[in-house]
TORKOL-4160 file (C-alpha; in steps of 0.2 Angstrom, whole numbers, padded with zeros to 4 digits, m for minus):
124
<pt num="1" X="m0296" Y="m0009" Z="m0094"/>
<pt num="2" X="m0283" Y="m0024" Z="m0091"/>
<pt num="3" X="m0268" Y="m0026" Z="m0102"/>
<pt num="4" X="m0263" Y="m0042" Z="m0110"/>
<pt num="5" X="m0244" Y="m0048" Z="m0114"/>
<pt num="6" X="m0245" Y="m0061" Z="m0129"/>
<pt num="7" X="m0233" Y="m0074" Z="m0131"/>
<pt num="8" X="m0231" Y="m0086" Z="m0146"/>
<pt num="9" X="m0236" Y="m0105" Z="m0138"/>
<pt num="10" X="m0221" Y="m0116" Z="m0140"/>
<pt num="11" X="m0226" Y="m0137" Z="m0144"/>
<pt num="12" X="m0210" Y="m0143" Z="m0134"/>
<pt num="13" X="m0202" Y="m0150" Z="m0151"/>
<pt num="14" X="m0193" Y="m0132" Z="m0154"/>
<pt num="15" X="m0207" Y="m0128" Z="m0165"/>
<pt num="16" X="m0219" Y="m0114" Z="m0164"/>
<pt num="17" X="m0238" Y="m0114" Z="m0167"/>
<pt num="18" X="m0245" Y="m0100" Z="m0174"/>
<pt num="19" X="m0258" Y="m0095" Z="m0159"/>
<pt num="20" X="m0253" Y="m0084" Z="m0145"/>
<pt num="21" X="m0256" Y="m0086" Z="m0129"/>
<pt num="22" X="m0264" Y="m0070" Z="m0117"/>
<pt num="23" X="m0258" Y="m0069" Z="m0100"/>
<pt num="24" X="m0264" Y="m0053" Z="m0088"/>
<pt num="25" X="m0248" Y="m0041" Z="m0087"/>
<pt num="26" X="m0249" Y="m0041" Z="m0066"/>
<pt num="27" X="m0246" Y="m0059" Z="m0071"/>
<pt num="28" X="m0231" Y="m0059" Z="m0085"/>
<pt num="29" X="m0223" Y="m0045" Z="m0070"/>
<pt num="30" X="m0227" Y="m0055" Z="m0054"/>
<pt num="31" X="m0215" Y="m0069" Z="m0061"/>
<pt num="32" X="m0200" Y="m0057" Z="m0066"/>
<pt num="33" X="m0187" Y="m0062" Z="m0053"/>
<pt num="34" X="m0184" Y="m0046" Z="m0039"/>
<pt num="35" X="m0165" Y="m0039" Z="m0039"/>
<pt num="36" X="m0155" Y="m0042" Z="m0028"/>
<pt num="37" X="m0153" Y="m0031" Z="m0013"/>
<pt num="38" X="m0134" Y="m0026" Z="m0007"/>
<pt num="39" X="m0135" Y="m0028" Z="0015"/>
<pt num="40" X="m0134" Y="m0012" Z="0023"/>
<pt num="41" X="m0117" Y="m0004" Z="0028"/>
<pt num="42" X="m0121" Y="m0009" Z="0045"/>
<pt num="43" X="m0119" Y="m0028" Z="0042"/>
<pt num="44" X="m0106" Y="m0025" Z="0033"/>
<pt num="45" X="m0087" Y="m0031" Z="0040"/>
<pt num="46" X="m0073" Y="m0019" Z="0040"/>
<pt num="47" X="m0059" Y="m0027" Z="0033"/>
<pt num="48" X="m0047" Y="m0034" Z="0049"/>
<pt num="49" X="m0034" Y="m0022" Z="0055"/>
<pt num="50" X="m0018" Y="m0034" Z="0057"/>
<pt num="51" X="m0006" Y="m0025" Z="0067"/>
<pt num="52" X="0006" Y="m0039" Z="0066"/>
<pt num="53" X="0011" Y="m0044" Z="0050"/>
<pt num="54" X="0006" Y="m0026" Z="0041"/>
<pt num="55" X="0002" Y="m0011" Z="0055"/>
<pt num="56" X="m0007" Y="0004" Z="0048"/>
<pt num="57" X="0007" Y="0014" Z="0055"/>
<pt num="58" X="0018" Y="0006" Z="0042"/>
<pt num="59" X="0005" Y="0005" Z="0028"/>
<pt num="60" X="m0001" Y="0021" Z="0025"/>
<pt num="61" X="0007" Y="0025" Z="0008"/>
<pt num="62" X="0010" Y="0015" Z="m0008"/>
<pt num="63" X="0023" Y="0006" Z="m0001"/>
<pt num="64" X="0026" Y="m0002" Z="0014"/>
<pt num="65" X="0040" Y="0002" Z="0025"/>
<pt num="66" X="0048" Y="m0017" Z="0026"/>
<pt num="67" X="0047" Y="m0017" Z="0006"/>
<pt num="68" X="0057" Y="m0002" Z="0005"/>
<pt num="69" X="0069" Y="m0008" Z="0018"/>
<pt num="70" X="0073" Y="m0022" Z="0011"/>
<pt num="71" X="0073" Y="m0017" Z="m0009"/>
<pt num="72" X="0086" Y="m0003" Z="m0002"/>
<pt num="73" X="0094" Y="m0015" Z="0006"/>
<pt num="74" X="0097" Y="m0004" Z="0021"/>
<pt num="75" X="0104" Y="m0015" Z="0036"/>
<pt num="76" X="0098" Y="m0016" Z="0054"/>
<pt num="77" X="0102" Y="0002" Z="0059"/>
<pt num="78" X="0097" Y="0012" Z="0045"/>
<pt num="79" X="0082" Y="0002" Z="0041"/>
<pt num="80" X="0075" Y="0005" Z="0060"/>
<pt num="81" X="0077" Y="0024" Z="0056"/>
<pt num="82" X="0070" Y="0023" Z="0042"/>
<pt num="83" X="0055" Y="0015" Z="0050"/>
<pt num="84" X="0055" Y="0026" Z="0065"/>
<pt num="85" X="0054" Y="0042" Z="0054"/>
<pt num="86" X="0039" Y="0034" Z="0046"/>
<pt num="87" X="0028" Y="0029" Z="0061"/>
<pt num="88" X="0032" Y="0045" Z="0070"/>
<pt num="89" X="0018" Y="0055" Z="0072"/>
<pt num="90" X="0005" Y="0039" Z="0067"/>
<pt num="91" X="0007" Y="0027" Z="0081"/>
<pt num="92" X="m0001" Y="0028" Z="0095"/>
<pt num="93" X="0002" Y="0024" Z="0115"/>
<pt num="94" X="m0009" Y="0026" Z="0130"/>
<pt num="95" X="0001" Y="0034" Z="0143"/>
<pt num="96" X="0009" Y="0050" Z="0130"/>
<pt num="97" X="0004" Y="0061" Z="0122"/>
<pt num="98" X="0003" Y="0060" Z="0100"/>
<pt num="99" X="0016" Y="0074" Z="0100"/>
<pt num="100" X="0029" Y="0064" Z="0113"/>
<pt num="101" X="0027" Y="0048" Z="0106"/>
<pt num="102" X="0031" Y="0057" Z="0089"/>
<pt num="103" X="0046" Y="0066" Z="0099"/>
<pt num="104" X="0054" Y="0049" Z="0106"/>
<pt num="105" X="0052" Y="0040" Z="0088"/>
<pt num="106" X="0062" Y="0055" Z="0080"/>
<pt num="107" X="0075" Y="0051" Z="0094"/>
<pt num="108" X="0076" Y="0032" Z="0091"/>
<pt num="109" X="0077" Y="0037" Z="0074"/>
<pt num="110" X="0094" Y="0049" Z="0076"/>
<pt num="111" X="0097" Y="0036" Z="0091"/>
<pt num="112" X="0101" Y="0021" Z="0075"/>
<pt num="113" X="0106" Y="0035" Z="0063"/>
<pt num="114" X="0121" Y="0040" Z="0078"/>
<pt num="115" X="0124" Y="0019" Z="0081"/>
<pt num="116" X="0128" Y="0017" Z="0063"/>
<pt num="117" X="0140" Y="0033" Z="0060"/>
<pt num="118" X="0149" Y="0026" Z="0073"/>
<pt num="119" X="0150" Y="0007" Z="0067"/>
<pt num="120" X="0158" Y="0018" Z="0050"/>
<pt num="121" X="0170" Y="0027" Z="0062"/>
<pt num="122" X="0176" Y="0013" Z="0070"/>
<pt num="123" X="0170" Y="0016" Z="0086"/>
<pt num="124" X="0155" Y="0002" Z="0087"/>
């Protein structure tokens, strides 16, 4: 048994005749365009980490940490403690360990925190 799809046969003019044409299904399917295939995850680029302008360290919530600096308008001191005290914990360095480099950004956070109390006091 074959299947047949009919189609009205257009003259070119924007007119119709009144005769169909019969083409074999296989046919009428063979010329439907295939979909489009996504590439697979493998060839897919990661997005580029750009640890200069915008450090995943400093990006991880929904606000970077220069943003909040500078809409706080926090100054020198308090806004490199404030940056400390996000990173610590996140950045890493080869030669320590996560929990001493998360210790030494928590003392260069106190370390501006300190400097600035003392630029109040008078004594800076």
């Amino acid at each position: 048994m074959s299947y047949y799809y009919e189609k009205q046969n257009p003259t070119g003019n924007g007119k119709i005749k009144h005769n169909t044409i019969r083409e074999p299904i296989s046919t009428v399917l063979s010329n439907v365009p295939k979909p489009i295939e996504k590439p697979p995850m493998s060839d897919v680029t990661p997005p580029k980490v750009d640890n200069v302008n915008h450090p995943s360290h400093y990006t991880d919530g929904k606000i970077e940490v220069i943003d909040y600096i500078e809409d706080k308008q926090l100054g020198f001191c308090l806004g490199n403690a404030i940056k400390y005290i996000s990173r610590a914990g996140k950045k890493k360095s080869g030669n320590m360990s996560d929990k001493e480099k998360e210790i030494e950004d928590l003392k260069k956070a106190v370390f501006y925190i300190n400097y600035r109390i003392k630029e109040l006091e008078g004594k800076e």
